[in-house]
Biopython code that builds the backbone (N, CA, C, O; Angstrom):
import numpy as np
from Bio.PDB.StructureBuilder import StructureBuilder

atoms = [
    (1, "UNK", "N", (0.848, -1.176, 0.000)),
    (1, "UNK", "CA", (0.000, 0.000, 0.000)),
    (1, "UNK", "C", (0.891, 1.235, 0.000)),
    (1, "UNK", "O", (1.045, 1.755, 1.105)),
    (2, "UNK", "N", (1.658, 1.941, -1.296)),
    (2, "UNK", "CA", (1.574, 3.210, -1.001)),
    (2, "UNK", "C", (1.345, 3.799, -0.343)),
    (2, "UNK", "O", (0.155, 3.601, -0.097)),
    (3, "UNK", "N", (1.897, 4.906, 0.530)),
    (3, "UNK", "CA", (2.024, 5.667, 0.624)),
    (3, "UNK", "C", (1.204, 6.074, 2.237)),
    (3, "UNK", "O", (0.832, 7.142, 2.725)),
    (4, "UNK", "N", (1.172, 4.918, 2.625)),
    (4, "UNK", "CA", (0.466, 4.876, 3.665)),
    (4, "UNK", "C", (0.958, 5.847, 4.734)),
    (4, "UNK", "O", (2.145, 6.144, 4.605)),
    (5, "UNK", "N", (0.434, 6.309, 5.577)),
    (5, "UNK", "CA", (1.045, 6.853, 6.834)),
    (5, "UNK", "C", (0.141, 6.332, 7.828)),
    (5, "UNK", "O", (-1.049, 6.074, 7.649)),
    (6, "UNK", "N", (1.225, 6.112, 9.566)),
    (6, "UNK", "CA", (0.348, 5.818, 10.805)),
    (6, "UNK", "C", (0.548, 6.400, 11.591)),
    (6, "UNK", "O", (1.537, 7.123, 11.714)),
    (7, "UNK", "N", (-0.199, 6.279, 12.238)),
    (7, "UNK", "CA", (-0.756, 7.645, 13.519)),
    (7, "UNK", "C", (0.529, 6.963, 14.230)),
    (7, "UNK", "O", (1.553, 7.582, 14.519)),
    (8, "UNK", "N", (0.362, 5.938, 14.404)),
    (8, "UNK", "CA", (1.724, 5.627, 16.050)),
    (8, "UNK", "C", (2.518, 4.032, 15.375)),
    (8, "UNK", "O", (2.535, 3.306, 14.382)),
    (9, "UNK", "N", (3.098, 4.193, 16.759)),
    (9, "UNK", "CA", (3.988, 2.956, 16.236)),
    (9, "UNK", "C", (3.316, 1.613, 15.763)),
    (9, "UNK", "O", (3.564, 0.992, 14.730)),
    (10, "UNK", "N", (2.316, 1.275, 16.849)),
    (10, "UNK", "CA", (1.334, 0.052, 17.059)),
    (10, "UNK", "C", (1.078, -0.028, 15.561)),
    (10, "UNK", "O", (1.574, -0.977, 14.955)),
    (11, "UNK", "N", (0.258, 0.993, 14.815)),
    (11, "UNK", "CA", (-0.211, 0.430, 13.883)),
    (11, "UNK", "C", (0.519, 0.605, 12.760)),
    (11, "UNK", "O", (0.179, -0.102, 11.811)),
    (12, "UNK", "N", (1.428, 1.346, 12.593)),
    (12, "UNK", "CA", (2.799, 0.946, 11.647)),
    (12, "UNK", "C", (3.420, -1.150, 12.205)),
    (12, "UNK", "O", (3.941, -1.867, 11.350)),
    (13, "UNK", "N", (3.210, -1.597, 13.482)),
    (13, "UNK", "CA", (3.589, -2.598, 13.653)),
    (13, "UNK", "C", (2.563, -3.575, 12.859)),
    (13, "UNK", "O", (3.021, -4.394, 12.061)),
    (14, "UNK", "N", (1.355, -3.488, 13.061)),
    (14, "UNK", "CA", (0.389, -4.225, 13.162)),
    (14, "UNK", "C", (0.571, -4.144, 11.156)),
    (14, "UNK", "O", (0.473, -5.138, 10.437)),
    (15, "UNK", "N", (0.807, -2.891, 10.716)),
    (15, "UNK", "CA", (1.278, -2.788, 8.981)),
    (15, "UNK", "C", (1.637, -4.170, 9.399)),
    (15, "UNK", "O", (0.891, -5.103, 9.695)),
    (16, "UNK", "N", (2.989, -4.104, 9.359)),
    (16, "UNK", "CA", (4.199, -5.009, 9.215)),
    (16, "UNK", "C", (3.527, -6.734, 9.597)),
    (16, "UNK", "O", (3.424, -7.685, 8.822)),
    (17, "UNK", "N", (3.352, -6.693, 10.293)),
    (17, "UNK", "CA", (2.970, -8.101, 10.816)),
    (17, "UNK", "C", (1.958, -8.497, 9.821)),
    (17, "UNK", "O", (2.000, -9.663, 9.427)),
    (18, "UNK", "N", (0.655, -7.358, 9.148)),
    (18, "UNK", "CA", (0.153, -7.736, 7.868)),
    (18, "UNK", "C", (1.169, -8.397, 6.456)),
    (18, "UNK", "O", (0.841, -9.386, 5.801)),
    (19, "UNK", "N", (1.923, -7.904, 6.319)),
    (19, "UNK", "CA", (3.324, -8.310, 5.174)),
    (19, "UNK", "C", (3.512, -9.451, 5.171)),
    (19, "UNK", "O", (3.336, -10.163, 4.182)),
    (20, "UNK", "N", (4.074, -10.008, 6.750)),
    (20, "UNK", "CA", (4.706, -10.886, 7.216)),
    (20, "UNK", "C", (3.802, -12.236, 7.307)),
    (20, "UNK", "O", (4.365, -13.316, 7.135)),
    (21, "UNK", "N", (2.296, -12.182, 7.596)),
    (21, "UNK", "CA", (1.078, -13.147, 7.717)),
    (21, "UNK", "C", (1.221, -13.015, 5.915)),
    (21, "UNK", "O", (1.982, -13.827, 5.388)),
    (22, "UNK", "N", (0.761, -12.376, 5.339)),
    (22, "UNK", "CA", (0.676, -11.908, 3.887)),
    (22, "UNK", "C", (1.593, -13.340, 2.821)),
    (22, "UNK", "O", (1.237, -14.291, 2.125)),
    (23, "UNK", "N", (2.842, -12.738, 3.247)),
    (23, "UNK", "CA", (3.925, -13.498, 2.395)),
    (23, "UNK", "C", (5.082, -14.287, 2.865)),
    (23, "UNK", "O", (5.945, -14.907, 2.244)),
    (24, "UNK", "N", (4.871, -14.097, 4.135)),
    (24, "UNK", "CA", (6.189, -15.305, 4.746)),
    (24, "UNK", "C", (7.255, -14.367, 4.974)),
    (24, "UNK", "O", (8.223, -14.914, 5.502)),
    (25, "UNK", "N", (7.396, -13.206, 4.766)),
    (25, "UNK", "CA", (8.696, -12.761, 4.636)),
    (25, "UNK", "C", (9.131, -13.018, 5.982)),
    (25, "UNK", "O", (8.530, -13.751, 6.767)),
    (26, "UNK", "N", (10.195, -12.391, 6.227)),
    (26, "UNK", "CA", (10.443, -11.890, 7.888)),
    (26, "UNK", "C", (10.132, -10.437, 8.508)),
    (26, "UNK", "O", (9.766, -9.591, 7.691)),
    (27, "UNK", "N", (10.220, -10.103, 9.665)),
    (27, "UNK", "CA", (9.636, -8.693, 9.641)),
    (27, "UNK", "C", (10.432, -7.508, 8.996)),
    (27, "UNK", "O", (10.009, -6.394, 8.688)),
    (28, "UNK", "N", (11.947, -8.133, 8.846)),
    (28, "UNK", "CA", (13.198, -7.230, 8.755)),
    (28, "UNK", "C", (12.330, -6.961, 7.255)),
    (28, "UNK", "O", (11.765, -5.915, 6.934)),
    (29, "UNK", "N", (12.415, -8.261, 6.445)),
    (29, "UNK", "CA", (12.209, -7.966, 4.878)),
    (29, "UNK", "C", (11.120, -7.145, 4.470)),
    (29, "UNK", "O", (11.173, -6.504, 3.420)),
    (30, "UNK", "N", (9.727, -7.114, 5.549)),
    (30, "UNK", "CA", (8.387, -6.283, 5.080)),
    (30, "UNK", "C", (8.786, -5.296, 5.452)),
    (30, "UNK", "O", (8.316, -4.350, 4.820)),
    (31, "UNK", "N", (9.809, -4.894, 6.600)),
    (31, "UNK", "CA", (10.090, -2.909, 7.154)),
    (31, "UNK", "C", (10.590, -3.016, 5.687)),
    (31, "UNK", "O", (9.737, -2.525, 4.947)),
    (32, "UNK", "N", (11.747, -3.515, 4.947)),
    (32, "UNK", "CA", (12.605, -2.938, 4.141)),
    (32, "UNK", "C", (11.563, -2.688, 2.791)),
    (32, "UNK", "O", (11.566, -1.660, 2.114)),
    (33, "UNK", "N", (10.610, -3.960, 2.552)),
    (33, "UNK", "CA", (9.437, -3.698, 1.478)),
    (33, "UNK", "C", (8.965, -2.035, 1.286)),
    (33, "UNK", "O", (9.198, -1.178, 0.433)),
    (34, "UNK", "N", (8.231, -2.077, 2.475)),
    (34, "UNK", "CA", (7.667, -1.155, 2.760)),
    (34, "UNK", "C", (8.119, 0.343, 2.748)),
    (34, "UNK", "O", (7.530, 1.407, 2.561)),
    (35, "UNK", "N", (9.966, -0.169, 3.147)),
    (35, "UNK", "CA", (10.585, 1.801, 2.555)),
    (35, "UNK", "C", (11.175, 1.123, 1.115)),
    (35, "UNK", "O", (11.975, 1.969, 0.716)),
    (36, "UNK", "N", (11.164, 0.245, 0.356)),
    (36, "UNK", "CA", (11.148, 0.409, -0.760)),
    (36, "UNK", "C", (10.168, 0.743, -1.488)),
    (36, "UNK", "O", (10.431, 1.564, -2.366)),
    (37, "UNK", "N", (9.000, 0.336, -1.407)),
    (37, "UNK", "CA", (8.287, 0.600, -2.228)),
    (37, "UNK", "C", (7.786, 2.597, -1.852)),
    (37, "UNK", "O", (7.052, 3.258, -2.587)),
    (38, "UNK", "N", (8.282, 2.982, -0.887)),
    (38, "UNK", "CA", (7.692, 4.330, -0.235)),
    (38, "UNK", "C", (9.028, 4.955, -0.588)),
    (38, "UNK", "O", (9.184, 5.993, 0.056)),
    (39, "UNK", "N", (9.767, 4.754, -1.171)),
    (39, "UNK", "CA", (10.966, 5.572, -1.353)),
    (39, "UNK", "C", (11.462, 6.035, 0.018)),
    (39, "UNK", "O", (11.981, 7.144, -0.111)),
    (40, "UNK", "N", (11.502, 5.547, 1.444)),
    (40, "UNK", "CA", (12.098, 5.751, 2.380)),
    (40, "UNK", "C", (13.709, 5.393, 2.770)),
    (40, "UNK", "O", (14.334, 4.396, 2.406)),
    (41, "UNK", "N", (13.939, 5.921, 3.175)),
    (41, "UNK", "CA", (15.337, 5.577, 3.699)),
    (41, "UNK", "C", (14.947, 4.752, 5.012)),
    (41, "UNK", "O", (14.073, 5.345, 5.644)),
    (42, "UNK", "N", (15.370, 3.490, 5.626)),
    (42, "UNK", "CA", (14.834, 2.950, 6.454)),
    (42, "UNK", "C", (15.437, 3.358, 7.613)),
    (42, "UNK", "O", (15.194, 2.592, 8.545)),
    (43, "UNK", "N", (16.550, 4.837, 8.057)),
    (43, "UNK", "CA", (16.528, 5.031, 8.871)),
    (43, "UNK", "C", (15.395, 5.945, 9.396)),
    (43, "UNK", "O", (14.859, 6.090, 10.494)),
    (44, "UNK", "N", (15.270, 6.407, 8.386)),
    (44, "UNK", "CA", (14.145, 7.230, 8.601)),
    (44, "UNK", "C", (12.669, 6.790, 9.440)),
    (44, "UNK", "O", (11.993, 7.600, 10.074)),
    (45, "UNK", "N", (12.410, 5.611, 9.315)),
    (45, "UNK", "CA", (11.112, 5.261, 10.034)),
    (45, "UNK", "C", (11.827, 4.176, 11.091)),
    (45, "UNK", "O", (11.353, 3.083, 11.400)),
    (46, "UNK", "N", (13.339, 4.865, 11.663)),
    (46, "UNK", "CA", (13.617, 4.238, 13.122)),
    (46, "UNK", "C", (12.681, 4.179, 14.275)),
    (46, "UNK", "O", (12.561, 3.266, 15.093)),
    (47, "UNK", "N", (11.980, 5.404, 14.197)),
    (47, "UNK", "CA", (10.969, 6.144, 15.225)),
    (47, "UNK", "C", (9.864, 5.255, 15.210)),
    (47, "UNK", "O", (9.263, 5.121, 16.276)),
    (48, "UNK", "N", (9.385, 4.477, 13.995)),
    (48, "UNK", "CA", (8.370, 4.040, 13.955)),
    (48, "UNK", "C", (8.188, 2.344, 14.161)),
    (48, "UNK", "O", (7.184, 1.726, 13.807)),
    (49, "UNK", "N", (9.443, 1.715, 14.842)),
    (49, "UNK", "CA", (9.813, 0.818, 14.658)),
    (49, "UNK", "C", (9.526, 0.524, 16.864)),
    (49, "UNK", "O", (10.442, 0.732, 17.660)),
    (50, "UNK", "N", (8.123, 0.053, 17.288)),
    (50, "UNK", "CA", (8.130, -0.277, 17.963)),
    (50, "UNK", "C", (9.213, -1.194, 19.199)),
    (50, "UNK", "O", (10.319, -1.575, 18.815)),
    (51, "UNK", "N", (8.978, -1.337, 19.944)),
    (51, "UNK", "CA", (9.564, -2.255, 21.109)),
    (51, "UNK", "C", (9.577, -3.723, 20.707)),
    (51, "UNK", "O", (10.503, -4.495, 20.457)),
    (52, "UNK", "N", (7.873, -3.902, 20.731)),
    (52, "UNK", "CA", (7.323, -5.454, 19.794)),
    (52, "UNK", "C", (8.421, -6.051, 18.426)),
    (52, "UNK", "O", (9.201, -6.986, 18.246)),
    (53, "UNK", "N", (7.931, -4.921, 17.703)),
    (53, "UNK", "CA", (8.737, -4.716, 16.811)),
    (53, "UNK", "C", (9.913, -5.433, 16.538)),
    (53, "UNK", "O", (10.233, -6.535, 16.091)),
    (54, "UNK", "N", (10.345, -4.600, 16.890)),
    (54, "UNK", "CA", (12.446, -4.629, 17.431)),
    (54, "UNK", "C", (12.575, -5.784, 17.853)),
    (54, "UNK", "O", (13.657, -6.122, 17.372)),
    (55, "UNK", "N", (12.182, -6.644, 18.450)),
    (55, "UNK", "CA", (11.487, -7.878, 19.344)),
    (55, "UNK", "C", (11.910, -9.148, 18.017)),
    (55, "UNK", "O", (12.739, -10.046, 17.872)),
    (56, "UNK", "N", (11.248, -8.797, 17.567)),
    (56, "UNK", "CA", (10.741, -9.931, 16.322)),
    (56, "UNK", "C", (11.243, -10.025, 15.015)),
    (56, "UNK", "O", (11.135, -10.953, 14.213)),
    (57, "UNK", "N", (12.103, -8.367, 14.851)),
    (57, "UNK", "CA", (13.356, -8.498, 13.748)),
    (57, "UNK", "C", (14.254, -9.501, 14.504)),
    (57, "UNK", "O", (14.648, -10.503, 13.907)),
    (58, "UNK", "N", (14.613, -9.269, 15.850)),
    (58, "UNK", "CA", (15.404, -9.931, 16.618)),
    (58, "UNK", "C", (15.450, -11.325, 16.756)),
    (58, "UNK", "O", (16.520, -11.915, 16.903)),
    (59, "UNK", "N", (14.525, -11.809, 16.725)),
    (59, "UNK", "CA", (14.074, -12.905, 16.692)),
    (59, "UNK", "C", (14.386, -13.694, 15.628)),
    (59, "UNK", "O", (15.110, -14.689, 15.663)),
    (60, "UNK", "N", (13.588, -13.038, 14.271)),
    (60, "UNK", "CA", (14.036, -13.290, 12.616)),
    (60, "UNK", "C", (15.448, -13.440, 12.646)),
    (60, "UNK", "O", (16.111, -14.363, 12.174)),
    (61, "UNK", "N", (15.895, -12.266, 13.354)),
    (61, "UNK", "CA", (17.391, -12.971, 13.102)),
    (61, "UNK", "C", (18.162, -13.498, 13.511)),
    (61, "UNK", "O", (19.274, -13.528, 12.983)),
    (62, "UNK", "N", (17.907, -14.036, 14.463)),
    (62, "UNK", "CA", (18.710, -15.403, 15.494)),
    (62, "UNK", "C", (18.068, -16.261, 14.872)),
    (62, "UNK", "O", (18.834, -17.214, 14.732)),
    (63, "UNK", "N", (16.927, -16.524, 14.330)),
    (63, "UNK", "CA", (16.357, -17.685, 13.623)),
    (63, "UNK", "C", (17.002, -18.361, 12.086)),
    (63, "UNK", "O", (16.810, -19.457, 11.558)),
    (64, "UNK", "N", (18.046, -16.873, 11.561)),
    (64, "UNK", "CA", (18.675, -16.764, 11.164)),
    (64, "UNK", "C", (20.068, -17.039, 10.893)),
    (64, "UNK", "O", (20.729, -17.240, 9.874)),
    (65, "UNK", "N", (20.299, -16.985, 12.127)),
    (65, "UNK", "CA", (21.618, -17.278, 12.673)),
    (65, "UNK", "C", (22.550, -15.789, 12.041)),
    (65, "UNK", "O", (23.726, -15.807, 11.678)),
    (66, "UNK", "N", (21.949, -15.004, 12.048)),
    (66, "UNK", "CA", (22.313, -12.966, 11.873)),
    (66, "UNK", "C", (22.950, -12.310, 12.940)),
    (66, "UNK", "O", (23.702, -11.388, 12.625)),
    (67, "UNK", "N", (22.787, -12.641, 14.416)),
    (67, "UNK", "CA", (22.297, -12.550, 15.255)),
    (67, "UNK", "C", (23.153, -13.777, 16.172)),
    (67, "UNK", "O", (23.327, -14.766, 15.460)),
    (68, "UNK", "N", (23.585, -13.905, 17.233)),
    (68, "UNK", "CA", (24.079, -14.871, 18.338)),
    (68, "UNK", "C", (22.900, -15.371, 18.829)),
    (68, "UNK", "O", (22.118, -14.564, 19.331)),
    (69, "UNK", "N", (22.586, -16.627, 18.786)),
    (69, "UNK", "CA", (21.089, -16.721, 19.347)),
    (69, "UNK", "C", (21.183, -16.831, 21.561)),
    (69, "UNK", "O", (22.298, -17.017, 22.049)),
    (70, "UNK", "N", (20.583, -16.762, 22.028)),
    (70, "UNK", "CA", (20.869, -16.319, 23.004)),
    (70, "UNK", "C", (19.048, -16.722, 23.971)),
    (70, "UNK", "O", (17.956, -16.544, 23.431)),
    (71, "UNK", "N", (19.190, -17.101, 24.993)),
    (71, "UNK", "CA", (18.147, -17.809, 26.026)),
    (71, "UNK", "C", (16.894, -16.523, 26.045)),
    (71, "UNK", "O", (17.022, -15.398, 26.529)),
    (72, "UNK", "N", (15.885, -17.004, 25.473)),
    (72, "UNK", "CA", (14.774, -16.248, 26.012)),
    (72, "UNK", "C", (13.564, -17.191, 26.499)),
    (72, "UNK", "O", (13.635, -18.420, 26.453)),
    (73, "UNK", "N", (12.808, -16.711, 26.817)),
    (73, "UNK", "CA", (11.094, -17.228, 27.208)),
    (73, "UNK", "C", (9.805, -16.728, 26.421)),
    (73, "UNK", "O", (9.383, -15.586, 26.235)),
    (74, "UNK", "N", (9.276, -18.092, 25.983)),
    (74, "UNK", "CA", (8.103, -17.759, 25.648)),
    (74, "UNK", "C", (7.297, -17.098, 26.260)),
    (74, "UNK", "O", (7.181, -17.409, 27.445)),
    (75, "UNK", "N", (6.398, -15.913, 25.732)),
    (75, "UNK", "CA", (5.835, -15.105, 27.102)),
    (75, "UNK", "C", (4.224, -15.270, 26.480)),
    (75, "UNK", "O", (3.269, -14.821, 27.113)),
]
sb = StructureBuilder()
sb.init_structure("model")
sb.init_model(0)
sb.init_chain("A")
sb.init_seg("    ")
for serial, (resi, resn, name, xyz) in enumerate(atoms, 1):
    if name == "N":
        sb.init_residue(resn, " ", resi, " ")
    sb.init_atom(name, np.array(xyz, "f"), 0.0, 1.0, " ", f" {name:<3s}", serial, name[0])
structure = sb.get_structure()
């Protein structure tokens, strides 16, 4: 979706997690979709890049092996 804009982080997240249910990607690959296709620079929507978020690139990428994978809990 072009050109979209969101009021807050949540639903810039809740974008993303649409992408990600959508096409399998990972979340890293739908943020990067999403400033490609918007002509963004992806530092640019740092701000918009929730806690959750951040969470679950993190995740993607220890799943990855990007990343040191490292002890967490299912919550």
């Amino acid at each position: 979706m072009q050109g979209k804009m969101f009021k807050n982080t949540q639903e810039f997240a809740i974008y993303i997690d649409g992408i990600v249910s959508e096409t399998g990607m990972t979340h890293m690959e739908a943020v990067l979709k999403y400033c490609e296709e918007n002509f963004i620079d992806p530092e640019d929507i740092s701000s918009m890049v929730n806690k959750a978020l951040k969470q679950k690139i993190a995740v993607n990428m220890m799943d990855e092996n990007m990343l040191p994978k490292r002890a967490r809990l299912d919550v």
